[in-house]
PDB file of N, CA, C and O in Angstrom, chain B, residues numbered from 101:
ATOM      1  N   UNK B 101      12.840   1.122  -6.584  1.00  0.00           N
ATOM      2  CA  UNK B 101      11.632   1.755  -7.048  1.00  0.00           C
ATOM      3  C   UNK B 101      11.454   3.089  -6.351  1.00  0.00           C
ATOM      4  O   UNK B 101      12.229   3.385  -5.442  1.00  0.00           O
ATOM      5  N   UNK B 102      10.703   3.727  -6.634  1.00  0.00           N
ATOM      6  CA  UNK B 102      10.430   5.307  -6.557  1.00  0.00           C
ATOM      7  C   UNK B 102       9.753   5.024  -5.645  1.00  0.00           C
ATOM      8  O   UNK B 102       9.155   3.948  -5.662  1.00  0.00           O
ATOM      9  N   UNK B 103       9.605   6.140  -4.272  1.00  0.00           N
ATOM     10  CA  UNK B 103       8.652   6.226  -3.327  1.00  0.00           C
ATOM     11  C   UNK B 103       7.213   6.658  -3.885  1.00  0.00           C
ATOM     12  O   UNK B 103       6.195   6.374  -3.254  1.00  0.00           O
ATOM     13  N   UNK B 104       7.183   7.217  -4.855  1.00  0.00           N
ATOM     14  CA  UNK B 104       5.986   7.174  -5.848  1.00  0.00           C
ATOM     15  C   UNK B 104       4.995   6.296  -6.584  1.00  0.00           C
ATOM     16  O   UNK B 104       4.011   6.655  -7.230  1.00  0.00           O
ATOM     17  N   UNK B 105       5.548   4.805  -6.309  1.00  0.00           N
ATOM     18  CA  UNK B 105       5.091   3.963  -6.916  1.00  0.00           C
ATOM     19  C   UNK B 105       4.472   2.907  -5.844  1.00  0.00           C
ATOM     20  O   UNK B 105       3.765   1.920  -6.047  1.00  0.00           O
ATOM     21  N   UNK B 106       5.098   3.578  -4.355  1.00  0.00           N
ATOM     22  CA  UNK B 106       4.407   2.604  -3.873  1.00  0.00           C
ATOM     23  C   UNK B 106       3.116   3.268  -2.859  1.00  0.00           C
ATOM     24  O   UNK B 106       3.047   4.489  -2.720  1.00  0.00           O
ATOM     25  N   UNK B 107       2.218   2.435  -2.247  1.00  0.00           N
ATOM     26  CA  UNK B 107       1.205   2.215  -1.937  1.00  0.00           C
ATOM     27  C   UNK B 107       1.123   1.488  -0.423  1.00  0.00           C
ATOM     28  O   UNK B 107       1.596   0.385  -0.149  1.00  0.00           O
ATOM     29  N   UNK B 108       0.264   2.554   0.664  1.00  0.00           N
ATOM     30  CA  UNK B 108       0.486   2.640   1.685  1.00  0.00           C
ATOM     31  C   UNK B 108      -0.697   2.018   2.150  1.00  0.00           C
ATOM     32  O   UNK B 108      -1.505   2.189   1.237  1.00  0.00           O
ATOM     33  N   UNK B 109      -1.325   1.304   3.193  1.00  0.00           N
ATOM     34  CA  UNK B 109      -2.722   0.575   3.768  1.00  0.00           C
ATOM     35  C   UNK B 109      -2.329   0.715   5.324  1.00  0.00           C
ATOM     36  O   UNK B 109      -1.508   0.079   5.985  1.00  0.00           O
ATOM     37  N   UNK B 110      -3.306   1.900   5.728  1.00  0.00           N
ATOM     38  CA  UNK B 110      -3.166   2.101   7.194  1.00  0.00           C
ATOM     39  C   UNK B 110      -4.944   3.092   7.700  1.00  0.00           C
ATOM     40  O   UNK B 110      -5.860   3.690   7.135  1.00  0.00           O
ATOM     41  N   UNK B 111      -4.520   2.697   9.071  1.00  0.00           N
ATOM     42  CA  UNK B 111      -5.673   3.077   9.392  1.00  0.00           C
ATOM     43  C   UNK B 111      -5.589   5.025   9.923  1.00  0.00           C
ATOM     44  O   UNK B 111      -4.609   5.770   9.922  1.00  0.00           O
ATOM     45  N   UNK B 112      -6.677   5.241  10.219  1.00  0.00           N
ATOM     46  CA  UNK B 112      -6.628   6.854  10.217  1.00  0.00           C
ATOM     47  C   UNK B 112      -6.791   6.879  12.021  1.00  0.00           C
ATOM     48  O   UNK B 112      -6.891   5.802  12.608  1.00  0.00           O
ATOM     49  N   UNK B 113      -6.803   8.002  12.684  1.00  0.00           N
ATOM     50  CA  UNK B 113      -7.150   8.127  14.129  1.00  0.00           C
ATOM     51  C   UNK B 113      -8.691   8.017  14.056  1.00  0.00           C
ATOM     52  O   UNK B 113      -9.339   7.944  15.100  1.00  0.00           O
ATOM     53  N   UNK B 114      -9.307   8.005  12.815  1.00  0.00           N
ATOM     54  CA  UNK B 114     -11.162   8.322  13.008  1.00  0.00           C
ATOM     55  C   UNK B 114     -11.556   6.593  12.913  1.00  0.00           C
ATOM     56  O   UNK B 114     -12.721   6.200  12.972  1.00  0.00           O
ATOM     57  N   UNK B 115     -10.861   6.053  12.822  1.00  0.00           N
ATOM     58  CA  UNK B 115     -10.699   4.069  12.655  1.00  0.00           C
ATOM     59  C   UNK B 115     -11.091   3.602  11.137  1.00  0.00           C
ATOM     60  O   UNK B 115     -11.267   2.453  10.732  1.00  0.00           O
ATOM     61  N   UNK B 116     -11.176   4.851  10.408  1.00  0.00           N
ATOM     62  CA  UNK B 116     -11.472   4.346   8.744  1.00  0.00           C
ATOM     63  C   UNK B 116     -10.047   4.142   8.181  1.00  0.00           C
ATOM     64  O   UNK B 116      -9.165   4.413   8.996  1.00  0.00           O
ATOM     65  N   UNK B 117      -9.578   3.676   6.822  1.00  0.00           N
ATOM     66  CA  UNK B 117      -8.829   2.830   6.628  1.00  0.00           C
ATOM     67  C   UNK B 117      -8.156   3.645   5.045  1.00  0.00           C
ATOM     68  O   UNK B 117      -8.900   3.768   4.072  1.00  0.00           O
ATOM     69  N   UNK B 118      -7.499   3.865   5.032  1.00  0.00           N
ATOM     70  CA  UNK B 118      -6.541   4.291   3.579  1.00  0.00           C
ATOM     71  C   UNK B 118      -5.983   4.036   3.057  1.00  0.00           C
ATOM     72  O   UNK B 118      -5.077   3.477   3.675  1.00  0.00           O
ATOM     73  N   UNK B 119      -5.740   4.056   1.480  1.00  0.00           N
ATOM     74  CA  UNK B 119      -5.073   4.238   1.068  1.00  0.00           C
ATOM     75  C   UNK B 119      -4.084   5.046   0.519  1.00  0.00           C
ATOM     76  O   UNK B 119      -4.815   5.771  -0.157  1.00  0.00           O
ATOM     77  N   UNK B 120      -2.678   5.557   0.261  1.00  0.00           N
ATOM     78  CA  UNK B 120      -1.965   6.247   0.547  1.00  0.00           C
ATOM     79  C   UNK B 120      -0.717   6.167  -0.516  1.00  0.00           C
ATOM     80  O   UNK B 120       0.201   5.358  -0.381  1.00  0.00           O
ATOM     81  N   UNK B 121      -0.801   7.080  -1.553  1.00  0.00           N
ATOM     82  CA  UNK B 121       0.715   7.073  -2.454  1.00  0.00           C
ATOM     83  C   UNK B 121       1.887   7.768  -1.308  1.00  0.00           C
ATOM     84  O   UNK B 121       1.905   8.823  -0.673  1.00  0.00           O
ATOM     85  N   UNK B 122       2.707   6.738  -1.404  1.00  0.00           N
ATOM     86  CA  UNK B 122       4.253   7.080  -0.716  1.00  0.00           C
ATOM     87  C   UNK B 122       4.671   8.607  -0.894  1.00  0.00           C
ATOM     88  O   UNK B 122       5.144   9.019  -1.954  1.00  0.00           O
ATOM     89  N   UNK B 123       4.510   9.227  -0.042  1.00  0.00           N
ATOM     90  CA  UNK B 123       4.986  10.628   0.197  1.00  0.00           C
ATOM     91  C   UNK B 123       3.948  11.537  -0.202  1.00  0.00           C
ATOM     92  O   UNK B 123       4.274  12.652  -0.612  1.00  0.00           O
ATOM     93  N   UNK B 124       2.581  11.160  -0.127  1.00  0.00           N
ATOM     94  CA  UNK B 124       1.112  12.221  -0.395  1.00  0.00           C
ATOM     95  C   UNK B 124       1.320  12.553   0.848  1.00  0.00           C
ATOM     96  O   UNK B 124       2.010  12.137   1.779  1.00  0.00           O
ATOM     97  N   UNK B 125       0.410  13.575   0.619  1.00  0.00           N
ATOM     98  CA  UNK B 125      -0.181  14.347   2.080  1.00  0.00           C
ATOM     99  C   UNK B 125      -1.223  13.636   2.466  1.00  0.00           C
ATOM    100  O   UNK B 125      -1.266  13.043   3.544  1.00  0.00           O
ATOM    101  N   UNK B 126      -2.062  13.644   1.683  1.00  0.00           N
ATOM    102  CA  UNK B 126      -3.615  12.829   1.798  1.00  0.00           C
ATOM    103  C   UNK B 126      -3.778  11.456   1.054  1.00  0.00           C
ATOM    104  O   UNK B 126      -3.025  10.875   0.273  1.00  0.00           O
ATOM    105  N   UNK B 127      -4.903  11.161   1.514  1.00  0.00           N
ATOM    106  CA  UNK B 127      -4.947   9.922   0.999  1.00  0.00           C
ATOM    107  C   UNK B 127      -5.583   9.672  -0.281  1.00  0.00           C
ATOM    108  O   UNK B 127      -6.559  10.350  -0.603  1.00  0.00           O
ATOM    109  N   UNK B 128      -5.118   8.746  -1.060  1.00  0.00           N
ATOM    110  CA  UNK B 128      -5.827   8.620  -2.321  1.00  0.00           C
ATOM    111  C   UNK B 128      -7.261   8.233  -2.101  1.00  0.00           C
ATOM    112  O   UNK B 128      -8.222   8.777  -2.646  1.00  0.00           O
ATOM    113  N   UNK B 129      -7.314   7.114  -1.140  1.00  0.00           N
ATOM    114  CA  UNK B 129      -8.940   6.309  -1.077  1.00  0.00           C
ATOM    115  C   UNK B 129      -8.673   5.800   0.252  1.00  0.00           C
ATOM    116  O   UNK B 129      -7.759   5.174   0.789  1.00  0.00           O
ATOM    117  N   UNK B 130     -10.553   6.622   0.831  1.00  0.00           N
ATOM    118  CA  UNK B 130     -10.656   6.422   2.676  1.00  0.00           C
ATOM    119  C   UNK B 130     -12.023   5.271   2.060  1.00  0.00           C
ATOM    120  O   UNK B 130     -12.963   5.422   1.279  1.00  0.00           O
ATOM    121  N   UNK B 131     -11.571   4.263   2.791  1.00  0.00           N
ATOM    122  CA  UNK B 131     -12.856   3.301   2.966  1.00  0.00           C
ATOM    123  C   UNK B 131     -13.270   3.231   4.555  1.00  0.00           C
ATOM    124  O   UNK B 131     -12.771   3.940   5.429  1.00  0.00           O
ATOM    125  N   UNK B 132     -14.212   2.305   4.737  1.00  0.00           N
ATOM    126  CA  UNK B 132     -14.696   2.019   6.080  1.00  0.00           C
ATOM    127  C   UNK B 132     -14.001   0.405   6.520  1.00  0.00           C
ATOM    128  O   UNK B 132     -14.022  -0.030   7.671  1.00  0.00           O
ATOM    129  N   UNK B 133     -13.548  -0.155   5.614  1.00  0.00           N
ATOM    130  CA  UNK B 133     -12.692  -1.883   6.061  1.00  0.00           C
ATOM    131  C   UNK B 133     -11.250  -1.593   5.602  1.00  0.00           C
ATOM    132  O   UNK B 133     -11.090  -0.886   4.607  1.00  0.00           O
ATOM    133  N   UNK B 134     -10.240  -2.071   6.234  1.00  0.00           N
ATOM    134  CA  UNK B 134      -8.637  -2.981   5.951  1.00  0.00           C
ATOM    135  C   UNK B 134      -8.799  -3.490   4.235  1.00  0.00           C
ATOM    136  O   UNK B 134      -8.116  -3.215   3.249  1.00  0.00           O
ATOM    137  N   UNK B 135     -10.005  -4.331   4.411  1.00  0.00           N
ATOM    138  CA  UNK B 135      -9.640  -5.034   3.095  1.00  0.00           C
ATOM    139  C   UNK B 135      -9.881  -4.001   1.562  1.00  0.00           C
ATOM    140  O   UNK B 135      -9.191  -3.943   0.544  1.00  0.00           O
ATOM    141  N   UNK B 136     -11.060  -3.324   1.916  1.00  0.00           N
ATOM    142  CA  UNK B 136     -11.206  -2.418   0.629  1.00  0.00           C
ATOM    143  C   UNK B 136     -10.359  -1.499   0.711  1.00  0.00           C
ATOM    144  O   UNK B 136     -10.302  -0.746  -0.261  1.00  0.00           O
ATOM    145  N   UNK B 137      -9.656  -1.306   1.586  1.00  0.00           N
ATOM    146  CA  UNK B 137      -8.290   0.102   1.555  1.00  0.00           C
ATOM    147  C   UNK B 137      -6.745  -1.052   0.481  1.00  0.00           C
ATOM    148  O   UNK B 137      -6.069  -0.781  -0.511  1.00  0.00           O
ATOM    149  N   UNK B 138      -6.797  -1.954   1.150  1.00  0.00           N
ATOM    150  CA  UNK B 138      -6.118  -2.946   0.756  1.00  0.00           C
ATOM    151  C   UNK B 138      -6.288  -2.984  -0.648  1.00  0.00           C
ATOM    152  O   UNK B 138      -5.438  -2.482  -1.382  1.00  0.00           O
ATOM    153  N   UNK B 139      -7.195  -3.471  -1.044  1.00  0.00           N
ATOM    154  CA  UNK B 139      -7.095  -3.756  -2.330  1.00  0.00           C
ATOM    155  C   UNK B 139      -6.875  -2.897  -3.246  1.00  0.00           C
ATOM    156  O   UNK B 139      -6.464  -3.366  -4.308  1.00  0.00           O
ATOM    157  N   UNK B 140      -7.038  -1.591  -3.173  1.00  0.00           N
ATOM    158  CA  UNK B 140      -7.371  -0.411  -3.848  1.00  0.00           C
ATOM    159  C   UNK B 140      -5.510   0.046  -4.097  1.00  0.00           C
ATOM    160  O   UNK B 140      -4.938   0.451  -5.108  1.00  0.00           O
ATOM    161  N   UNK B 141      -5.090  -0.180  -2.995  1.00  0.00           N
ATOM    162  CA  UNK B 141      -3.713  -0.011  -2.895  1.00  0.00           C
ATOM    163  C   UNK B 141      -2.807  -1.252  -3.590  1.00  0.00           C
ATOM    164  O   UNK B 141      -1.636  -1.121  -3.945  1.00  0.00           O
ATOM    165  N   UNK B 142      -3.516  -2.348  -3.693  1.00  0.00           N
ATOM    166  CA  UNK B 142      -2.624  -3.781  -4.176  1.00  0.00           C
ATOM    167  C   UNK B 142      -2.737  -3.160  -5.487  1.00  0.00           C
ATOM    168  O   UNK B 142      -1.726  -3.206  -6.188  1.00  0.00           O
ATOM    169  N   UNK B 143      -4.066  -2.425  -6.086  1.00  0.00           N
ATOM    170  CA  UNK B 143      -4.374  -2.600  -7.286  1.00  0.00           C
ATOM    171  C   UNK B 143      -3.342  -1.620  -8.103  1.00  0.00           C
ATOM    172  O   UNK B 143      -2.556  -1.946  -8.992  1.00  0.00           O
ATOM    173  N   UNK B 144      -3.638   0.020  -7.387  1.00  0.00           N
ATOM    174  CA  UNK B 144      -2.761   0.681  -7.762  1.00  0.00           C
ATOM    175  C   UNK B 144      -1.201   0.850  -7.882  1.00  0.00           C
ATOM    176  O   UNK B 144      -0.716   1.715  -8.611  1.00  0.00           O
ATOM    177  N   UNK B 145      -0.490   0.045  -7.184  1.00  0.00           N
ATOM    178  CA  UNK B 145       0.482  -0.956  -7.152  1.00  0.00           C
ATOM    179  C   UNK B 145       1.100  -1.559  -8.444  1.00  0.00           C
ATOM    180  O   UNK B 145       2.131  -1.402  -9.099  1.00  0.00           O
ATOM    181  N   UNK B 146       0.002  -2.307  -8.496  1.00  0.00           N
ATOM    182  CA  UNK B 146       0.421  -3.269  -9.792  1.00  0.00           C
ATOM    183  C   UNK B 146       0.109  -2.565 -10.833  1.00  0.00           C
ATOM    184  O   UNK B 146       0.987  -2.731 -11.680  1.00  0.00           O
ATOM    185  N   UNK B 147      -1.090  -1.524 -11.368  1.00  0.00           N
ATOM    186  CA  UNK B 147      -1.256  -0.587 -12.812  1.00  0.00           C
ATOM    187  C   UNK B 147       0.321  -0.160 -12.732  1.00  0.00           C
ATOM    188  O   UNK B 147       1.023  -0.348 -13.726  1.00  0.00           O
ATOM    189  N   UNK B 148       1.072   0.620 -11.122  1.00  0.00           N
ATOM    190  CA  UNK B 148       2.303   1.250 -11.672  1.00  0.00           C
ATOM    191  C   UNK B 148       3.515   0.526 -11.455  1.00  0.00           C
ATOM    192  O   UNK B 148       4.567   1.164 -11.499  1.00  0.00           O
ATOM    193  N   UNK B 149       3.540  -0.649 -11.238  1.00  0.00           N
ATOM    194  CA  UNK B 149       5.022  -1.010 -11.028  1.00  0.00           C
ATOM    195  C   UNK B 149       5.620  -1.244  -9.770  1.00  0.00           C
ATOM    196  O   UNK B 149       6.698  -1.770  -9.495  1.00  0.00           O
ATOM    197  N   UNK B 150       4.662  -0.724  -8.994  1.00  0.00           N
ATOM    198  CA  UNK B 150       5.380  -0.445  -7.681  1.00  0.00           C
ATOM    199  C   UNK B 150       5.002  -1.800  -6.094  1.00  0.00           C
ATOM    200  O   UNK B 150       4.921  -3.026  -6.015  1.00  0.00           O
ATOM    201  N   UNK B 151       4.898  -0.847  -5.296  1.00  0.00           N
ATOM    202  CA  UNK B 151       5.036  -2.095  -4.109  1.00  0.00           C
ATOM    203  C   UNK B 151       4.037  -1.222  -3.512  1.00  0.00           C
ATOM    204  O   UNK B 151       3.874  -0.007  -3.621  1.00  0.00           O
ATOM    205  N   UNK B 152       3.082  -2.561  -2.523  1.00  0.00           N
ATOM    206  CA  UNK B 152       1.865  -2.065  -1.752  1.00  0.00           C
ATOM    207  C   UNK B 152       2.267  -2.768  -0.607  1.00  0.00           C
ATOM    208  O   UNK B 152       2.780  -3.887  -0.619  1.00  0.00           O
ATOM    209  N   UNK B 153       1.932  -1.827   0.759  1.00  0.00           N
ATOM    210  CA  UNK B 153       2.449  -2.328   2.278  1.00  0.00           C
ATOM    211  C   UNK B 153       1.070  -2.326   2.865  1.00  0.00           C
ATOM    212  O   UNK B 153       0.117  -1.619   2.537  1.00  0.00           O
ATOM    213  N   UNK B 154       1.130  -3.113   3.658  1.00  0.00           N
ATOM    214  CA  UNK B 154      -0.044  -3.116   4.573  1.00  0.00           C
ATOM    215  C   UNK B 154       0.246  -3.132   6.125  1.00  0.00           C
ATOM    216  O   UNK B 154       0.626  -4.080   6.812  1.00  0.00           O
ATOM    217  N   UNK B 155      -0.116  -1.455   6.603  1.00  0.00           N
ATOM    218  CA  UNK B 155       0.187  -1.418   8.045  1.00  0.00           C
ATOM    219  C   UNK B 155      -1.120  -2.025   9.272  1.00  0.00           C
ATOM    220  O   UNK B 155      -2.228  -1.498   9.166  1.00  0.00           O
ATOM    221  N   UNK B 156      -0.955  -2.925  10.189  1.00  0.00           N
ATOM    222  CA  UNK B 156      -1.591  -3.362  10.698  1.00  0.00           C
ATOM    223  C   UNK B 156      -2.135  -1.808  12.277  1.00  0.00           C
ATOM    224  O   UNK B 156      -1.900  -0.612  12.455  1.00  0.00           O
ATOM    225  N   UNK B 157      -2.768  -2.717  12.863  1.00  0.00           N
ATOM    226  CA  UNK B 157      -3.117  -1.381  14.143  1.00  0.00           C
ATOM    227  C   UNK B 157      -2.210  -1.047  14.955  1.00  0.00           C
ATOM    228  O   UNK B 157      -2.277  -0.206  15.852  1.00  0.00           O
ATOM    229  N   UNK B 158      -1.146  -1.856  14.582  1.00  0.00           N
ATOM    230  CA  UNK B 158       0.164  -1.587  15.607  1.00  0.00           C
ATOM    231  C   UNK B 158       1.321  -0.371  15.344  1.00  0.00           C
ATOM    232  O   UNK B 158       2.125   0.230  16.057  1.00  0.00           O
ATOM    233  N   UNK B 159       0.866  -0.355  13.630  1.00  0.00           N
ATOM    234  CA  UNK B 159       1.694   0.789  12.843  1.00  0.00           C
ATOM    235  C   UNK B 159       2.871  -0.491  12.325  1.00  0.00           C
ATOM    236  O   UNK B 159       3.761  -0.111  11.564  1.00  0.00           O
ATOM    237  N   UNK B 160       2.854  -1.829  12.702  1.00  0.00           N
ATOM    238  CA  UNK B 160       3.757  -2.339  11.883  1.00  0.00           C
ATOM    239  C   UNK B 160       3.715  -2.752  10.738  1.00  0.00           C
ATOM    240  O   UNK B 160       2.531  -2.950  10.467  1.00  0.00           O
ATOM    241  N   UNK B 161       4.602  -3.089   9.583  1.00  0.00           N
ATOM    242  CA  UNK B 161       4.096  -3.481   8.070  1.00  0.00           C
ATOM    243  C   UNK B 161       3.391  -5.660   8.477  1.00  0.00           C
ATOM    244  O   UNK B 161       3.795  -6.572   9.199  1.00  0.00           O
ATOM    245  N   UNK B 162       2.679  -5.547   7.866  1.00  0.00           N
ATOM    246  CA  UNK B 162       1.697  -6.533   8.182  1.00  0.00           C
ATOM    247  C   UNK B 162       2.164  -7.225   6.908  1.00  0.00           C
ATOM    248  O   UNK B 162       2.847  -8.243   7.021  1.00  0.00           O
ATOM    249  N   UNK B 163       1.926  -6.870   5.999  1.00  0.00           N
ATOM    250  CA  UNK B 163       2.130  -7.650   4.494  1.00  0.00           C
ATOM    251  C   UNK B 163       2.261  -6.325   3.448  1.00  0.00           C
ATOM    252  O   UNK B 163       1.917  -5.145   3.521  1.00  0.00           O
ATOM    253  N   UNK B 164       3.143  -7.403   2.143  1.00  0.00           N
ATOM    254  CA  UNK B 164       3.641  -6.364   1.495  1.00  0.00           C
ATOM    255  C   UNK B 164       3.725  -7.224  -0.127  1.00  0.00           C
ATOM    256  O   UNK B 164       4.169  -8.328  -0.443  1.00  0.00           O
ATOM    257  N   UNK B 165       3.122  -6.204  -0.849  1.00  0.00           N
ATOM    258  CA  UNK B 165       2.981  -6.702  -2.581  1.00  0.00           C
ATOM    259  C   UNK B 165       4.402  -6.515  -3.238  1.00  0.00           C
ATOM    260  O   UNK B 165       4.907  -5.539  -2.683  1.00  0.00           O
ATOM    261  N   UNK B 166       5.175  -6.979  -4.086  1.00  0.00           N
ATOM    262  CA  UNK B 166       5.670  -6.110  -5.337  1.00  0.00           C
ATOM    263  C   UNK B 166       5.174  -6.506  -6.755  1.00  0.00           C
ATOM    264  O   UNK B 166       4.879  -7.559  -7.321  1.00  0.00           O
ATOM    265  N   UNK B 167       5.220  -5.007  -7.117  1.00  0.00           N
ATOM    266  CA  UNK B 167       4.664  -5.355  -8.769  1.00  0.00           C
ATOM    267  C   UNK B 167       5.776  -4.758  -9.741  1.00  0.00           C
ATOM    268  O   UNK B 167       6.395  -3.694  -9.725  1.00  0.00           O
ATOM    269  N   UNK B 168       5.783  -5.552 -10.357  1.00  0.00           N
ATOM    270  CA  UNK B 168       6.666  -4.675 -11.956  1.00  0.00           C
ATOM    271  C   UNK B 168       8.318  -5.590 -11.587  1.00  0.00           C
ATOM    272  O   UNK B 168       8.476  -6.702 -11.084  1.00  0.00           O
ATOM    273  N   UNK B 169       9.244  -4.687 -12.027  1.00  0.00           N
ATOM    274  CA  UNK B 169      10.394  -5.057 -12.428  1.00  0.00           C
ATOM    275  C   UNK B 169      11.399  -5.231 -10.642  1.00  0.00           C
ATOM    276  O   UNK B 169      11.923  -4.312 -10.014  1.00  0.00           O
ATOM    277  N   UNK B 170      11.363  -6.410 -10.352  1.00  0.00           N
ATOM    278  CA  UNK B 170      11.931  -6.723  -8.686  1.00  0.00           C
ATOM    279  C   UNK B 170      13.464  -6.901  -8.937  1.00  0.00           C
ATOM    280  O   UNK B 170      14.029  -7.722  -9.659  1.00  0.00           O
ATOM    281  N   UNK B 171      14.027  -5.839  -8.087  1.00  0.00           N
ATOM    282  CA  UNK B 171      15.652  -5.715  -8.055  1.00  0.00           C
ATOM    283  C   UNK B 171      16.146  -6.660  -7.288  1.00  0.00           C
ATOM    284  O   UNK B 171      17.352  -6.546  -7.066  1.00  0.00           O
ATOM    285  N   UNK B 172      15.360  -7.970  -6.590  1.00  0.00           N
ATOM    286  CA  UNK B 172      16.190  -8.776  -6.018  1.00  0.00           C
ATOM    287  C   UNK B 172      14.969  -9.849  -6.006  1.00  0.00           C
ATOM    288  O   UNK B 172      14.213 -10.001  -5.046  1.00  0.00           O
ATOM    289  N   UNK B 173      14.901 -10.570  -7.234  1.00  0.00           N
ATOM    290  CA  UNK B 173      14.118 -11.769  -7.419  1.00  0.00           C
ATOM    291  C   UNK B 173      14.830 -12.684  -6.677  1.00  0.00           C
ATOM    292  O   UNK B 173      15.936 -12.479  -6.175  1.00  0.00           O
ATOM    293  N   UNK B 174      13.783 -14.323  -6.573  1.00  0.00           N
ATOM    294  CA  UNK B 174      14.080 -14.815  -5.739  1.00  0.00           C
ATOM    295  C   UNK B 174      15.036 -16.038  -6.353  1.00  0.00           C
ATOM    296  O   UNK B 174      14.376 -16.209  -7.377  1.00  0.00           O
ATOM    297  N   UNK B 175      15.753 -16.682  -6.425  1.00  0.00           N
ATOM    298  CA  UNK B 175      16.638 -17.880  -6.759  1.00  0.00           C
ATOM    299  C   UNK B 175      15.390 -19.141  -7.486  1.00  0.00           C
ATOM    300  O   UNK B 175      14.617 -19.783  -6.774  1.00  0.00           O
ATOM    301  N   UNK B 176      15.431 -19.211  -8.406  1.00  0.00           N
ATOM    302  CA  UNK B 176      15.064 -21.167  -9.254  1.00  0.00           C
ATOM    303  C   UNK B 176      13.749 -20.254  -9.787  1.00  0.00           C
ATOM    304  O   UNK B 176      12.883 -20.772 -10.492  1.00  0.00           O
TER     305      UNK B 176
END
């Protein structure tokens, strides 16, 4: 998938929370919670096809969506 399609959930240095198309400068959508940055990013995700990550406060990926057509489904 295109770095375009996917969808970034991290926090800012001001402690508000974003969302983020893969390779923007800025963010698509600043909330004040994890979860409403989250969702906004799961959502936009799935309208395009793509995959939504969720970075925790550590900067590590915490959890991660895919939507649309998966190049390595899972077996049964």
């Amino acid at each position: 998938m295109t770095n375009g399609n996917n969808y970034w959930t991290q926090q800012q240095p001001d402690g508000q929370w974003e969302s983020k198309r893969g390779g923007a400068r800025r963010a698509t959508t600043v909330t004040d919670t994890q979860a409403e940055a989250w969702e906004d990013s799961r959502q936009r995700a799935r309208e395009e096809g793509g995959e939504a990550f969720l970075k925790g406060r550590d900067g590590k990926i915490r959890e991660r969506n895919s939507y649309g057509n998966d190049a390595h489904p899972p077996n049964g």
